[in-house]
Kinemage of the C-alpha trace (Angstrom):
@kinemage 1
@onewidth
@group {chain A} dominant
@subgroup {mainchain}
@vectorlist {calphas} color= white
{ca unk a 1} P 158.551 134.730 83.501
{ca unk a 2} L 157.424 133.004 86.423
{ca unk a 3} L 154.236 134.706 86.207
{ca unk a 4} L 153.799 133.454 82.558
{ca unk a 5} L 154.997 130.303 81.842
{ca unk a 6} L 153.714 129.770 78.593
{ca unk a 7} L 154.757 133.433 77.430
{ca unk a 8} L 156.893 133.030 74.313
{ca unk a 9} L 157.252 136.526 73.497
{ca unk a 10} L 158.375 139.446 75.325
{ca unk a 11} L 157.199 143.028 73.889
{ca unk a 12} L 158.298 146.391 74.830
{ca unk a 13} L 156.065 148.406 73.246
{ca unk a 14} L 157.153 151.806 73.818
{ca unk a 15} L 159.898 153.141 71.470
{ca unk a 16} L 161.684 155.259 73.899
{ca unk a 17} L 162.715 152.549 75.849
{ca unk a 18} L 165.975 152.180 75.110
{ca unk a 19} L 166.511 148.121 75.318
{ca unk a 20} L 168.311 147.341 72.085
{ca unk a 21} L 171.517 145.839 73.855
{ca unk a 22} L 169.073 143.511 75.867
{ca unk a 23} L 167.064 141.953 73.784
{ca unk a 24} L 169.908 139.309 72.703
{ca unk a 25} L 170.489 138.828 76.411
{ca unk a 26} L 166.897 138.515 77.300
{ca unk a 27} L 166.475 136.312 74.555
{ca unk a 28} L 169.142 133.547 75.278
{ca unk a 29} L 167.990 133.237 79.201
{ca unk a 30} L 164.376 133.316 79.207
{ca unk a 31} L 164.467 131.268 75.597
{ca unk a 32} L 161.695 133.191 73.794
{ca unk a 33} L 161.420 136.376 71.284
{ca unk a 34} L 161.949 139.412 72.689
{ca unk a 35} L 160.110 142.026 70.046
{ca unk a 36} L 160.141 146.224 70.510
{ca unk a 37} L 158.108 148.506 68.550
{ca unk a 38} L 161.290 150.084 67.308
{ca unk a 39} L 163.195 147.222 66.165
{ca unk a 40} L 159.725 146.399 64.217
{ca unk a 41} L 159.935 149.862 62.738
{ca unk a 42} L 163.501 149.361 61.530
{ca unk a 43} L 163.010 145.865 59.929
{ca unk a 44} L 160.208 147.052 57.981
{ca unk a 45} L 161.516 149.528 56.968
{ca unk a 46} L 164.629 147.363 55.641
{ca unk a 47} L 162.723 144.701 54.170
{ca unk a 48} L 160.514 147.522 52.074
{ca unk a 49} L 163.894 149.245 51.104
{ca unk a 50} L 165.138 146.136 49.747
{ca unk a 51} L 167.664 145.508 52.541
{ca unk a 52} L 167.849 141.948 53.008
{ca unk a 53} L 170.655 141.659 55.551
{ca unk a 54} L 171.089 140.006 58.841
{ca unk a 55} L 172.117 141.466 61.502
{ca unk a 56} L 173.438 139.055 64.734
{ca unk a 57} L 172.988 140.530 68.160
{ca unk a 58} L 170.118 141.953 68.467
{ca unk a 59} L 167.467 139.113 68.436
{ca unk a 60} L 165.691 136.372 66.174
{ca unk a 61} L 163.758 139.220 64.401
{ca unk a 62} L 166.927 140.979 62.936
{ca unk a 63} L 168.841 137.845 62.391
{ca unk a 64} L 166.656 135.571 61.207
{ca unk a 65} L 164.151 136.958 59.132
């Protein structure tokens, strides 16, 4: 993060990447969203299901919106 300050997101855009378990973690120490193509793919695909539901754990994205 040193090399961008002002970053507030962090994005791993390849879905194959297996980095569910640290985006929490990454999240509370650099204090910004941390957003991966999968995770995207699964809310989506939640929210056009109907599946409203928060899930705590695995970043602002899943348990906030």
């Amino acid at each position: 993060m040193t090399a961008n300050p002002d970053a507030d997101t962090l994005y791993f855009g390849c879905p194959h990447w297996t980095v569910i378990d640290a985006i929490q973690p990454l999240e509370d120490e650099f204090g910004i969203n941390v957003m991966t193509s999968l995770q995207a793919i699964a809310w989506e695909s939640m929210r056009k299901t109907g599946v409203d539901d928060r899930i705590k754990g695995f970043g602002r994205l899943l348990s906030e919106f």
